[in-house]
VEXZANU-343475 format. One record per atom (N, C-alpha, C, O): x, y, z. Coordinates in steps of 0.05 Angstrom, whole numbers, padded with zeros to 5 digits, always signed. Each point is the difference from the previous one (the first is absolute). Example, Ala and Ser with C-alpha at 12.3 -4.5 7.8 and 13.67 -1.06 7.14 Angstrom:
+00264-00114+00156;-00018+00024+00000;+00018+00024+00000;+00021+00000+00013;-00028+00021-00027;+00016+00024+00001;-00015+00022+00014;+00010+00022+00004;
end
This chain:
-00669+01085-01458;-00017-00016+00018;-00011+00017+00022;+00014+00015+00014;-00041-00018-00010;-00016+00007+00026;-00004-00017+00019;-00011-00021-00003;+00022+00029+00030;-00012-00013+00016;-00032+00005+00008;-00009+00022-00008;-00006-00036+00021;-00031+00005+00004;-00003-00006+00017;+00018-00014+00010;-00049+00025+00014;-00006-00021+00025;-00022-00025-00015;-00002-00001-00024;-00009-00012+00037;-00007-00021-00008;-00028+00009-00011;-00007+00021+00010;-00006-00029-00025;-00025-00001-00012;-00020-00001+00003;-00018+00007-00016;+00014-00019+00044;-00029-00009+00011;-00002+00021+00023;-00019+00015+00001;+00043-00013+00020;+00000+00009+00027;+00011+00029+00007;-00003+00013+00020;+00018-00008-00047;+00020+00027+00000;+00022-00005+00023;+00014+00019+00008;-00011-00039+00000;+00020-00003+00024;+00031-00001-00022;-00001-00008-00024;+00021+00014+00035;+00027-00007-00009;+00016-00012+00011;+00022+00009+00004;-00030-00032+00003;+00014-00029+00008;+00005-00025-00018;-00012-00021+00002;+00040+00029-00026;-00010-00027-00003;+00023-00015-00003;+00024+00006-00002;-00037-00034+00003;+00021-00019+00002;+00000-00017-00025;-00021-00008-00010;+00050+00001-00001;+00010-00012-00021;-00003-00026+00006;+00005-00013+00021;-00018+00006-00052;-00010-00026-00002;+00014-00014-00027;+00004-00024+00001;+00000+00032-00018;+00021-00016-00022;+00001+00026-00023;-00012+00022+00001;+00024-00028-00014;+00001+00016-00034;-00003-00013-00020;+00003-00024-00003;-00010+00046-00017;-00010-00011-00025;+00008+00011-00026;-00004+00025+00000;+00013-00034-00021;+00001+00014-00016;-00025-00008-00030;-00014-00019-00007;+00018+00045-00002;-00019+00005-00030;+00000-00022-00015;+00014-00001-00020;-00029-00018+00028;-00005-00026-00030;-00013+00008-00024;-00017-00016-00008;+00020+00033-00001;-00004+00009-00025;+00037+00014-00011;+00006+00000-00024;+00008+00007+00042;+00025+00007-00016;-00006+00031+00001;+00021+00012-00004;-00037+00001+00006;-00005+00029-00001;+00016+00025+00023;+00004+00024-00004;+00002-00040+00026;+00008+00019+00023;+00024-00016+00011;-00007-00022+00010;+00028+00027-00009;+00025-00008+00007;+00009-00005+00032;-00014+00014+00016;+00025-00024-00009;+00001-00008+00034;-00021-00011+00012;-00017-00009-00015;+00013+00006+00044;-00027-00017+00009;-00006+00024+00014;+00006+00024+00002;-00026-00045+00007;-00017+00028+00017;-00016-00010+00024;-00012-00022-00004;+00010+00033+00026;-00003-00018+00034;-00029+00011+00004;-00011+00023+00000;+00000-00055+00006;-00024+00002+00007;+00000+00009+00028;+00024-00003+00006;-00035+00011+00014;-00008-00003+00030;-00022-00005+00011;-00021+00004-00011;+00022-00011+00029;-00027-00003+00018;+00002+00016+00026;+00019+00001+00017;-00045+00014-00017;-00003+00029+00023;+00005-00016+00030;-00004-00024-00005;+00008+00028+00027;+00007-00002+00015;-00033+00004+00021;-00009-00013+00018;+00000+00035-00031;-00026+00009+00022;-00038-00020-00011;-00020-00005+00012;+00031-00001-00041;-00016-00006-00007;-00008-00038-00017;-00017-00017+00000;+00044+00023-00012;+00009-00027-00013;-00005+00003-00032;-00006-00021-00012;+00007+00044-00001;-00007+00012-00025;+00021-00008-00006;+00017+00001+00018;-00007-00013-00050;+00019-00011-00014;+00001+00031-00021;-00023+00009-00002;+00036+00002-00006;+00005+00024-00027;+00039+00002-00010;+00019-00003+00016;-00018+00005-00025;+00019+00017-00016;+00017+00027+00010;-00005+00024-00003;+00022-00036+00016;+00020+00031+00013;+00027+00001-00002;+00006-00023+00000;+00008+00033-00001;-00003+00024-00024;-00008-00010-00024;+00005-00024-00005;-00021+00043-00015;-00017-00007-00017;+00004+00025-00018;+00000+00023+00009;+00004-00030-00039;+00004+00021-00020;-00009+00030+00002;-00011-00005+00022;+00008+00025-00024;-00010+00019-00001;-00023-00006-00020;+00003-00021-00014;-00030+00038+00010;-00014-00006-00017;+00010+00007-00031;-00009-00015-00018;+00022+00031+00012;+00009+00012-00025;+00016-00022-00021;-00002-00005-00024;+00024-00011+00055;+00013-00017-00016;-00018-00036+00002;+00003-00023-00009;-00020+00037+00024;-00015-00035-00004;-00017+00004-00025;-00001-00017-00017;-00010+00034+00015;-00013-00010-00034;+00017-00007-00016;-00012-00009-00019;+00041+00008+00013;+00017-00011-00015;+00006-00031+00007;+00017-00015-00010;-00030+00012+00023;+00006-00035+00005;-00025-00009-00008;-00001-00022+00010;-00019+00025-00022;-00025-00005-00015;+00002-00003-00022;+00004+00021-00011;-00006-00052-00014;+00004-00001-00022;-00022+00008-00014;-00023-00003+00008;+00030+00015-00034;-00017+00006-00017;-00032+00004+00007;-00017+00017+00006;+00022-00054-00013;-00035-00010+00008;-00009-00002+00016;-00017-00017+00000;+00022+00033+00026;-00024+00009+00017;-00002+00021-00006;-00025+00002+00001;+00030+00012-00005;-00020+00028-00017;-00018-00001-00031;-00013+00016-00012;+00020-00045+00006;-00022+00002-00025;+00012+00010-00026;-00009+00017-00016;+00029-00028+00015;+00013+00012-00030;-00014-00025-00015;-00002-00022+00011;-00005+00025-00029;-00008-00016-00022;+00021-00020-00017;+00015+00007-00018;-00019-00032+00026;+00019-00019-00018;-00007-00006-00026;-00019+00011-00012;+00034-00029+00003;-00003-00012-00032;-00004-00021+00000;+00003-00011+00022;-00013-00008-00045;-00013-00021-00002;-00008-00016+00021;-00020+00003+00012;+00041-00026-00007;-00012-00028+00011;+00004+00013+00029;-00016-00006+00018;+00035+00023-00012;-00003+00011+00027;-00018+00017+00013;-00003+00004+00024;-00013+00008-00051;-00021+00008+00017;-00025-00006+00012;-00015+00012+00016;+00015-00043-00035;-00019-00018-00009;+00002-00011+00033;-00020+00002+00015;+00049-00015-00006;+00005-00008+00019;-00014+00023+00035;-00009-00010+00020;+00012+00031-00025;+00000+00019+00017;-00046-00006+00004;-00013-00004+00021;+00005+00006-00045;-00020+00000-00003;-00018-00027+00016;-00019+00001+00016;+00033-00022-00026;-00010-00022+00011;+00010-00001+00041;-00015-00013+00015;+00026+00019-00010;+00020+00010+00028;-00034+00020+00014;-00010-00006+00022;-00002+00028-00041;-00020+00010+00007;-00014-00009+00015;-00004+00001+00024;-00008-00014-00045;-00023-00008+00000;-00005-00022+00023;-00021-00003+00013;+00052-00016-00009;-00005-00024+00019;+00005+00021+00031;-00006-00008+00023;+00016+00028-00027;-00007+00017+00033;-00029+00004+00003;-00014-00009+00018;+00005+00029-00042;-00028+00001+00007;-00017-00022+00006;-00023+00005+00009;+00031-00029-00014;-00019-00018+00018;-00008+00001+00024;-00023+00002+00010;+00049-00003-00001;+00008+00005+00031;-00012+00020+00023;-00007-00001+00024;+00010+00027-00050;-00008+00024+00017;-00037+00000-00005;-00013+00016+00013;+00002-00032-00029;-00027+00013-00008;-00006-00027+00025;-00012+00010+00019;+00016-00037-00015;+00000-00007+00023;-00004+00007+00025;-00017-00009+00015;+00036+00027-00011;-00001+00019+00030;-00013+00020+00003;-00003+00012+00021;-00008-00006-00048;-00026+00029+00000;-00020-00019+00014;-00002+00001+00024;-00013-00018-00039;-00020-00018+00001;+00002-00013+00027;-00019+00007+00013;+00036-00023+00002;+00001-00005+00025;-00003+00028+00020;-00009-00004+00023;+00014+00023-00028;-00006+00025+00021;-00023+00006-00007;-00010+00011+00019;-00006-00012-00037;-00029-00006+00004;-00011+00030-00022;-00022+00011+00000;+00044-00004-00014;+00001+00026-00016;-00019-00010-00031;+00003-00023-00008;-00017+00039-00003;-00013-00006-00022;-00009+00021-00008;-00017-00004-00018;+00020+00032+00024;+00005+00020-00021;+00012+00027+00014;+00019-00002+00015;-00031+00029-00021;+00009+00021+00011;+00028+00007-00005;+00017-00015-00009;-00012+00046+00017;+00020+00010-00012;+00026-00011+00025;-00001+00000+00024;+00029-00008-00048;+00017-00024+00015;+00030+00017-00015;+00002+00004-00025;+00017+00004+00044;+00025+00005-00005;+00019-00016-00003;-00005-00020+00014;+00027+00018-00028;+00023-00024-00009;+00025+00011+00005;+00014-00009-00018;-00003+00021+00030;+00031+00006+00011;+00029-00016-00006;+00011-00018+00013;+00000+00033-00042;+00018-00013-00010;-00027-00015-00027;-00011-00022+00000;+00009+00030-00008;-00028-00017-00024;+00011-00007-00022;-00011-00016-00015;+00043+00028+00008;+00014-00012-00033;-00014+00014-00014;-00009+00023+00005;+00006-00041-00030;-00016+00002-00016;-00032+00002+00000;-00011+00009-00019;+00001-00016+00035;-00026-00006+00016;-00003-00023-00019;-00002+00009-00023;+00000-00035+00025;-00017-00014-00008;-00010-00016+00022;-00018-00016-00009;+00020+00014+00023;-00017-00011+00024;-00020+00027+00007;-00020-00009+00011;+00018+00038-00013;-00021+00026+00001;-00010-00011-00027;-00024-00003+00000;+00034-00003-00018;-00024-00008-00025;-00017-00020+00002;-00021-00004-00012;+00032-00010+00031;-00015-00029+00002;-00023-00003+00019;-00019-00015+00000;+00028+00040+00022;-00024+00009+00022;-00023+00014-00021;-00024-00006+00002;+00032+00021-00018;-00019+00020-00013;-00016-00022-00019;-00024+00003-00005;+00033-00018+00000;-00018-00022-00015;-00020-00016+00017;-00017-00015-00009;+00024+00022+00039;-00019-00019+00015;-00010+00036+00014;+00000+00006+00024;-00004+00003-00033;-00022+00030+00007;+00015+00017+00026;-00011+00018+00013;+00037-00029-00008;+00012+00027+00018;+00004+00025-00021;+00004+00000-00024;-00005+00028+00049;+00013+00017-00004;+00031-00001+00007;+00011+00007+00021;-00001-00017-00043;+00036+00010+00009;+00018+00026-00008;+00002+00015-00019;+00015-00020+00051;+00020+00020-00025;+00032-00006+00024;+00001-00003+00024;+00013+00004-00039;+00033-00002-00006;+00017+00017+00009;+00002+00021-00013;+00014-00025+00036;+00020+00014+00008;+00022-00016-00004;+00000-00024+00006;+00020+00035-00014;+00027-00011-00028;+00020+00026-00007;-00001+00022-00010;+00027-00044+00028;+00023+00035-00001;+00012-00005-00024;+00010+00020-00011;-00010-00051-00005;+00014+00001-00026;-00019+00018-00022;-00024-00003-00001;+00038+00020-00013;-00017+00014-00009;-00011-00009-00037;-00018+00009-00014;+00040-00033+00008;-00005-00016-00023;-00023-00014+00003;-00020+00004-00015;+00020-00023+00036;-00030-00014+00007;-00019+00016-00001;-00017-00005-00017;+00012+00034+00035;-00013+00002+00005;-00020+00020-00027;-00024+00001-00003;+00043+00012-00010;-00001+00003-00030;-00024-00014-00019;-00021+00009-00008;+00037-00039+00006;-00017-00022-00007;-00013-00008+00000;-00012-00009-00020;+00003+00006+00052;-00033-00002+00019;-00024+00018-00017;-00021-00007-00011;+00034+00030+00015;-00016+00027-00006;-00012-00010-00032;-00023-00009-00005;+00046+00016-00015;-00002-00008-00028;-00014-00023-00010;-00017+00000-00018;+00026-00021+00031;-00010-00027-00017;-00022-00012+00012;-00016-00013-00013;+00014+00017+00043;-00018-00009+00006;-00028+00015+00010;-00022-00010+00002;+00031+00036+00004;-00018+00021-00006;-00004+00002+00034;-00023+00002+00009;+00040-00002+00005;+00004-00005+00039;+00007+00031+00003;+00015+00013-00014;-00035-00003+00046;+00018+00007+00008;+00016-00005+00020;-00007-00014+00019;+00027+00021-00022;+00035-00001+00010;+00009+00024+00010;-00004+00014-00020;+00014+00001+00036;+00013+00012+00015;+00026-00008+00006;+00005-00018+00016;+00021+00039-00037;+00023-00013+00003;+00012+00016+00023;-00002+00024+00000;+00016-00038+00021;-00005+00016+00021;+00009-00024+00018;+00007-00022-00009;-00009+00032+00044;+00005-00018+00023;-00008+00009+00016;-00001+00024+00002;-00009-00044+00023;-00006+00007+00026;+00008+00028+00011;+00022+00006-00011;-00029+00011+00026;+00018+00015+00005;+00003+00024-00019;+00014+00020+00006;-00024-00021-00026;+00005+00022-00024;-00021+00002-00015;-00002+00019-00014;-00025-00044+00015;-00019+00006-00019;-00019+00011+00009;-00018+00005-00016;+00013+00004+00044;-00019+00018+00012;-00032-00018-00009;-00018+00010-00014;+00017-00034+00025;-00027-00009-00006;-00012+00009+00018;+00007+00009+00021;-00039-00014-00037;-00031+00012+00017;+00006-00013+00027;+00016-00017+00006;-00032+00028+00007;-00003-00007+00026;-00036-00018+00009;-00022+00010-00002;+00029-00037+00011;-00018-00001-00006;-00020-00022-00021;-00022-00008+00006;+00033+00003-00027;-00008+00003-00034;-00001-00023-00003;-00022-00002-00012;+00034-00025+00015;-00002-00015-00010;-00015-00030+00021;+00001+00002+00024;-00009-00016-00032;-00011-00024+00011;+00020-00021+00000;-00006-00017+00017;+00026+00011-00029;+00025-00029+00001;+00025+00022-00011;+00001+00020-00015;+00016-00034+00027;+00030+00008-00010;+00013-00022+00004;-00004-00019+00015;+00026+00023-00034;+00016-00032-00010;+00029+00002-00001;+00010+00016-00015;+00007-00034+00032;+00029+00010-00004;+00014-00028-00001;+00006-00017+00017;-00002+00018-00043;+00007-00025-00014;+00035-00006+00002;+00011+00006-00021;+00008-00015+00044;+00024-00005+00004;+00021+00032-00003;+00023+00001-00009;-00045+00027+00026;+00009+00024-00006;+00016-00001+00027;+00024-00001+00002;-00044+00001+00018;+00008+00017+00020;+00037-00009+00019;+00011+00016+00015;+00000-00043-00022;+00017-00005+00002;+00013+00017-00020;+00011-00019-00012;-00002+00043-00005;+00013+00010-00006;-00004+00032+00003;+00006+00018-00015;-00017-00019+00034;+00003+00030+00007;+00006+00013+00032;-00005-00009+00022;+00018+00030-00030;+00017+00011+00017;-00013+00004+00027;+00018+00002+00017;-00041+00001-00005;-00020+00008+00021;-00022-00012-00005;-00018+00017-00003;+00008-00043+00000;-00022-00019+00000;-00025+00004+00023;-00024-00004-00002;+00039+00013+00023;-00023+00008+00015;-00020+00025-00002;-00024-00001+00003;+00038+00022-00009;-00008+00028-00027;-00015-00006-00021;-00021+00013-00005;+00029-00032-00009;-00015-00013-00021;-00028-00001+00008;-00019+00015-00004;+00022-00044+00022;-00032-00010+00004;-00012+00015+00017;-00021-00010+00007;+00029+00042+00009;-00017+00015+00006;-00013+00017-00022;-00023+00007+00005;+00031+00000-00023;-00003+00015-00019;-00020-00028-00015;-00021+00013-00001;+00017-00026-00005;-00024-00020-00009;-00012-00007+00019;-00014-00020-00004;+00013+00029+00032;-00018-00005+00022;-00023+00024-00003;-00024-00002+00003;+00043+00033-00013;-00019+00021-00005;-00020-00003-00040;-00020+00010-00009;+00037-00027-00001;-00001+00002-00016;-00039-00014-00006;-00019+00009-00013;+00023-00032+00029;-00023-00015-00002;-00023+00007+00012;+00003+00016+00018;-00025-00022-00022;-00030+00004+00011;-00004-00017+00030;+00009-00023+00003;-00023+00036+00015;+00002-00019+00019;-00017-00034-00003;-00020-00005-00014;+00030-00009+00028;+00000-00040-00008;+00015+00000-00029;-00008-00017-00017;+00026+00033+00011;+00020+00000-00032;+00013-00023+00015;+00005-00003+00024;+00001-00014-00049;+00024-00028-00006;+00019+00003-00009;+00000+00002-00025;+00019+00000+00036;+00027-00002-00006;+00009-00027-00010;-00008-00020+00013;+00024+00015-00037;+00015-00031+00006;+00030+00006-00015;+00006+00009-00022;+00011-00019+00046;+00030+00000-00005;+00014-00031-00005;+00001-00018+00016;+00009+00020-00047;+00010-00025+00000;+00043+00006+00009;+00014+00018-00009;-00007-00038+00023;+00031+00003+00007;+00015-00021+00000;-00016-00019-00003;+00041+00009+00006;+00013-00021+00001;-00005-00002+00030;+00000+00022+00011;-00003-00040+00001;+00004-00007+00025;+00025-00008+00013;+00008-00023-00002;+00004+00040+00014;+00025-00011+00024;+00005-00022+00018;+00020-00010+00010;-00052+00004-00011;+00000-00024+00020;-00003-00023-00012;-00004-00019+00015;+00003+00014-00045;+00000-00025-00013;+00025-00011+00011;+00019+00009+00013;-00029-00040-00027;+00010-00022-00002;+00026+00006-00015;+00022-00003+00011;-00024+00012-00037;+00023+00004-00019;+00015+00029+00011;+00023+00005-00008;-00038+00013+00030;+00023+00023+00002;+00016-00017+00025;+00024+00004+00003;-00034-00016+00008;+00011-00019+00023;+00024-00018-00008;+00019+00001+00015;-00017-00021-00040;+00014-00009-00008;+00023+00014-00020;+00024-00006+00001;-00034+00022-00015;+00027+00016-00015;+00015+00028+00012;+00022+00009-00006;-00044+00004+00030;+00014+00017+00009;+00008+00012-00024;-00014-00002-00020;+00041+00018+00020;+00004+00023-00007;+00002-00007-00038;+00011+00016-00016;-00022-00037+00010;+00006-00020-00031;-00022+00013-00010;-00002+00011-00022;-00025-00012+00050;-00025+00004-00017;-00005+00017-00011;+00009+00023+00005;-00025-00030-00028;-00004+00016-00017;-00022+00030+00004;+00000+00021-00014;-00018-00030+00037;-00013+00025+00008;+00011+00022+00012;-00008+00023+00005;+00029-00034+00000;+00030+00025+00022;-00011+00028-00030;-00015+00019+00003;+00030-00027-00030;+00000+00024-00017;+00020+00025+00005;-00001+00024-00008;+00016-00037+00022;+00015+00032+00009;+00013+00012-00015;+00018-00015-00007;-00017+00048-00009;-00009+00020+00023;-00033+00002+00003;-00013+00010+00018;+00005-00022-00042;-00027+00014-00012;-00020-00007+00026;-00016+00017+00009;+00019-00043+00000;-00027-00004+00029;+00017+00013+00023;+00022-00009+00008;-00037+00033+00003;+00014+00010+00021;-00015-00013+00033;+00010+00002+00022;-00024-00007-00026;-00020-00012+00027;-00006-00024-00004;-00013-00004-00020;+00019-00014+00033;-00012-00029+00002;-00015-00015+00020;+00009-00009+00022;-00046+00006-00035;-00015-00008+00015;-00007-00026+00017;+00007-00022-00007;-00015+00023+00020;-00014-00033+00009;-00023+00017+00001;-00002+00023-00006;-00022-00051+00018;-00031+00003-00006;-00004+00021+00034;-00018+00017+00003;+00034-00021+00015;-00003+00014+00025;+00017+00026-00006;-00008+00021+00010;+00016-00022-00016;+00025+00032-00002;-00023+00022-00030;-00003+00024+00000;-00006-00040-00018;-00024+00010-00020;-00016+00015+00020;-00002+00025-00001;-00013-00047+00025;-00029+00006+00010;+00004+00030+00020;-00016+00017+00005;+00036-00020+00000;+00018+00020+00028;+00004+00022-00018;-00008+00020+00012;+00015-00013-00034;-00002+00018-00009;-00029+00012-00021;-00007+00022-00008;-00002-00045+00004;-00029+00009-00013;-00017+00008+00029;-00020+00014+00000;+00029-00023+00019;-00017+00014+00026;+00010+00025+00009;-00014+00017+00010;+00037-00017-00015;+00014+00036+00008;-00012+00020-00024;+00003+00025+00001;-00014-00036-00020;-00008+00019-00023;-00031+00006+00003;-00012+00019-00011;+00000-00042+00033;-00026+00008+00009;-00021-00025-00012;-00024-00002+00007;+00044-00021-00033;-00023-00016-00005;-00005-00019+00014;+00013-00003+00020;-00029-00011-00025;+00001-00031+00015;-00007-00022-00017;-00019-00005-00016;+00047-00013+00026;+00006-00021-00026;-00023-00022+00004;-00009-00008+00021;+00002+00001-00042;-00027-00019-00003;+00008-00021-00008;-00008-00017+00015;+00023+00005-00035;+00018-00029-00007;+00022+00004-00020;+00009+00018-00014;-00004-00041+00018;+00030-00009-00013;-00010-00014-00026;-00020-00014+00002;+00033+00016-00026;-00005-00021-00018;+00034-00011-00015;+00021+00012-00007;-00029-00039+00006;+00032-00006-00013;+00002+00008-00030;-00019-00004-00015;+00047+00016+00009;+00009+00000-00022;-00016-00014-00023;-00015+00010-00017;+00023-00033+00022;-00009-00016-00019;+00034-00023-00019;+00023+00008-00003;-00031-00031-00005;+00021-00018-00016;+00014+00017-00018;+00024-00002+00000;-00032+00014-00012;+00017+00023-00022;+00028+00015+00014;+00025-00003-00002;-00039+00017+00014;+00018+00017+00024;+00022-00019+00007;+00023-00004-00007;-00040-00004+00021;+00028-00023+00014;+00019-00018-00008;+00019-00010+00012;-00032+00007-00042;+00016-00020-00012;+00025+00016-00012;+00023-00008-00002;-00036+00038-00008;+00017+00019-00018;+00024+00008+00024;+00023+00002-00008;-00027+00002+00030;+00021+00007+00018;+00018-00023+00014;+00022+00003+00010;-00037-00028-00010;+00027-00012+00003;+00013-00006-00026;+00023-00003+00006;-00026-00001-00029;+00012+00002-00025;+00024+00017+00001;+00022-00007-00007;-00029+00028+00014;+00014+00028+00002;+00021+00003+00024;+00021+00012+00000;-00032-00026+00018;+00017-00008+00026;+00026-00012-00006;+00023+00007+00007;-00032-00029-00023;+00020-00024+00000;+00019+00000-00028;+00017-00016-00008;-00032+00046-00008;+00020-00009-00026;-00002+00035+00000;-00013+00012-00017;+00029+00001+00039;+00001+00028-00005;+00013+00012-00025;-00005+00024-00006;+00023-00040-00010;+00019+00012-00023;-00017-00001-00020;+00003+00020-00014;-00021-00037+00007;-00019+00011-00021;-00012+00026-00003;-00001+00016-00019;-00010-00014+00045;-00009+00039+00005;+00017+00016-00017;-00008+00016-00018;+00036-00024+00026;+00022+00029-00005;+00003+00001-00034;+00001+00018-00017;-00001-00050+00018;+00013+00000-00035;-00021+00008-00024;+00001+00012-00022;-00026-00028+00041;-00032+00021-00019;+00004+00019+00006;+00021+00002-00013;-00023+00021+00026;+00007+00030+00004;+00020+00006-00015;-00005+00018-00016;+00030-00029+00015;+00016+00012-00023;+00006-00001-00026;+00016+00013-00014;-00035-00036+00009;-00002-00009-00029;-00022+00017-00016;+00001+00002-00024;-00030+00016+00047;-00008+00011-00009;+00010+00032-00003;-00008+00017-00015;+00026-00015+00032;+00003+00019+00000;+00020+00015-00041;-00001+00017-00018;+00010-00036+00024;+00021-00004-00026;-00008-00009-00026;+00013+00001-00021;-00040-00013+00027;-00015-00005-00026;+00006-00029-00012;-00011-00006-00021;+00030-00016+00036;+00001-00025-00003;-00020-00013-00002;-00018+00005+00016;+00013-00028-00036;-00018-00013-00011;+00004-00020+00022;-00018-00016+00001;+00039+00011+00020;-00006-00024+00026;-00020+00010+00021;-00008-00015+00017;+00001+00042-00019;-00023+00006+00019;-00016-00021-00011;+00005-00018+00016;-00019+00010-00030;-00018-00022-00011;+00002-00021+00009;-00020-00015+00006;+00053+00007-00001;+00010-00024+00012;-00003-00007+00028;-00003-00022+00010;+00005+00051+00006;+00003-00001+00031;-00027+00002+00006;-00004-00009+00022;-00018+00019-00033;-00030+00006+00010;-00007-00031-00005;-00011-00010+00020;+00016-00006-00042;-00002-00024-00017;-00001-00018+00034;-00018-00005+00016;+00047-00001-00016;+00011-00008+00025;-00020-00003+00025;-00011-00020+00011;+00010+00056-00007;-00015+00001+00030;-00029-00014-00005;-00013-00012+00018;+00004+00015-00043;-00034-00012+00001;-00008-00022+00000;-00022-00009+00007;+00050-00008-00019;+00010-00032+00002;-00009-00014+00030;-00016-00017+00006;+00038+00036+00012;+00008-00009+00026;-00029+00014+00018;-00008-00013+00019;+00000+00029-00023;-00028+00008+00012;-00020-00026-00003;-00016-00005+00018;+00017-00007-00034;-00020-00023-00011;+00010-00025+00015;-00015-00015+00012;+00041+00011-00014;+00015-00024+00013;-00004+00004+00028;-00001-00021+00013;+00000+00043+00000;-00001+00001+00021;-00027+00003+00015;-00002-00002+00025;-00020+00007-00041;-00026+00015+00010;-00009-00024+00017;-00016+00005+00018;+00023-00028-00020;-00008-00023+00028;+00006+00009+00030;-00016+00008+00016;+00045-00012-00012;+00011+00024+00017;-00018+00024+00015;-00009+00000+00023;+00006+00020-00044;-00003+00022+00007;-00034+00003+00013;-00007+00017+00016;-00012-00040-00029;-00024-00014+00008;+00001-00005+00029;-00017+00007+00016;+00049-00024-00007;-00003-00014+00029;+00010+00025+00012;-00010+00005+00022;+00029+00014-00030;+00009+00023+00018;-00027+00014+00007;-00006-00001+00024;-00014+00015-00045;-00009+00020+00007;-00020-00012+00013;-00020+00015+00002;+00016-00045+00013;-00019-00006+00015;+00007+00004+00018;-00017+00004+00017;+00049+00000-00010;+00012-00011+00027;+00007+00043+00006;+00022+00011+00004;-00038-00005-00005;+00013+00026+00006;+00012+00016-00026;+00025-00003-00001;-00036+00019-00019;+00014+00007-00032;+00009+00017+00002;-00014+00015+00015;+00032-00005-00022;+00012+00026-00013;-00002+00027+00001;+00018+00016+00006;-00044-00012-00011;-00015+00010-00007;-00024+00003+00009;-00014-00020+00002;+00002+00045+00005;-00036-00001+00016;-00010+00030-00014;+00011+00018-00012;-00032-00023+00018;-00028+00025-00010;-00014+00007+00027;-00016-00016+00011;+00023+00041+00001;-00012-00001+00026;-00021+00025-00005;+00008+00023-00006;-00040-00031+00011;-00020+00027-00002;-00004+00001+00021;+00006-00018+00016;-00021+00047-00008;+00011+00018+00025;-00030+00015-00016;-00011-00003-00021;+00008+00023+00050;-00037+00017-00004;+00004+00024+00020;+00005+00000+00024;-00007+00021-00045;-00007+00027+00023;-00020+00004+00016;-00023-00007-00005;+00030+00018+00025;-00013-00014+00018;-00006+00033+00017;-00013+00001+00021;
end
């Protein structure tokens, strides 16, 4: 375990606020959130070393390729994000030009830009996805990370960080490095769980956006803007999540053992992975009324674009 100073302020004040442990089953013991003292930044302290935190990452976020109905499942999971995200292009007022994706998978949301006449291309540390991108869909992809891929300076017109920047180790580094990265009036849009929801308010250390170890920083829409302004941008709006989001995390909130037992059924090759995804898509549906009145009342989940400035 590392201790860290805080994320936003570099100050090392912080004060303990509850613990949490791995609802996925992957990382053993809990792990203490804090809140900075100088600033009011929520992160992760002590917090894995980076070496041993990629081992708390299942499979499928790096893009290993499944089998049948599960991948079928994974596929349809796609496609209902890219709604979401091609949403938040279009509300920032974006409609072509060359556009970065940070963390991109497989790219099918970069395939889906390239069909509406962007230039894309793909930064992706799983190096299976990013493989795939390349191969099947004919993307480029850059397998690689902030910090290591030495992008142009400059180069691009939109960059996109689809539920990344809550897992990385120096977030403020990040979005300087896509502050140089972009053209000046470049669009940024960061989608994140929000800290200041309704549902992180009610489950506390249950919720499902905690993620611990893997989310090491946890945003609100003011602690986002405070650091998209220390990076030099200036935040332009907020967009909500959306019923999907919200509905899928309190699902996840309130029936955390499903997570663990799908994770280990796939891991093992059990034909009840079918049963537990079965389950969650059940209770996503049963619940999406809910998750309708949550994400009115404050969701989960937000898309915040931001402009170099």
């Amino acid at each position: 375990m590392v201790e860290v100073n805080c994320p936003l302020c570099g100050e090392n004040r912080p004060e303990p606020l509850f613990q949490a442990r791995d609802r996925l089953g992957l990382a053993k013991g809990e792990f203490s959130l804090v809140g900075c003292a100088s600033c009011g930044m929520v992160y992760v302290n002590p917090r894995p070393g980076e070496d041993e935190l990629a081992g708390y990452y299942p499979k499928t976020y790096w893009g290993e390729r499944q089998a049948g109905v599960r991948e079928l499942f994974r596929g349809v999971e796609e496609r209902l994000k890219e709604g979401y995200k091609l949403r938040a292009v279009r509300r920032a007022g974006l409609a072509g030009g060359k556009i970065l994706d940070v963390g991109c998978g497989r790219g099918e949301f970069l395939y889906l830009l390239k069909t509406r006449g962007f230039e894309v291309t793909g930064l992706e540390p799983g190096a299976e996805a990013a493989g795939r991108g390349r191969e099947e869909l004919g993307l480029d992809i850059i397998n690689g990370t902030l910090g290591g891929a030495e992008l142009p300076v400059s180069a691009f017109d939109a960059a996109t960080m689809w539920h990344v920047l809550e897992h990385l180790p120096e977030p403020l580094a990040a979005l300087r490095e896509l502050y140089a990265a972009l053209k000046p009036g470049g669009v940024l849009l960061v989608a994140l769980p929000d800290f200041g929801s309704r549902q992180a308010e009610i489950f506390r250390e249950r919720w499902f956006g905690i993620d611990a170890p893997r989310h090491l920083a946890h945003f609100t829409r003011a602690k986002l803007s405070e650091m998209l302004k220390r990076a030099g941008f200036r935040p332009v709006a907020f967009y909500p999540g959306g019923a999907r989001y919200e509905t899928a995390m309190l699902v996840r909130s309130l029936f955390p053992a499903l997570n663990e037992k799908k994770l280990r059924a796939l891991g093992s090759g059990s034909p009840l992975k079918y049963v537990y995804k079965a389950a969650q898509l059940a209770l996503d549906a049963a619940l999406l009324p809910a998750g309708l009145l949550l994400d009115g009342a404050r969701g989960s989940t937000f898309t915040a674009a931001a402009r170099k400035v």
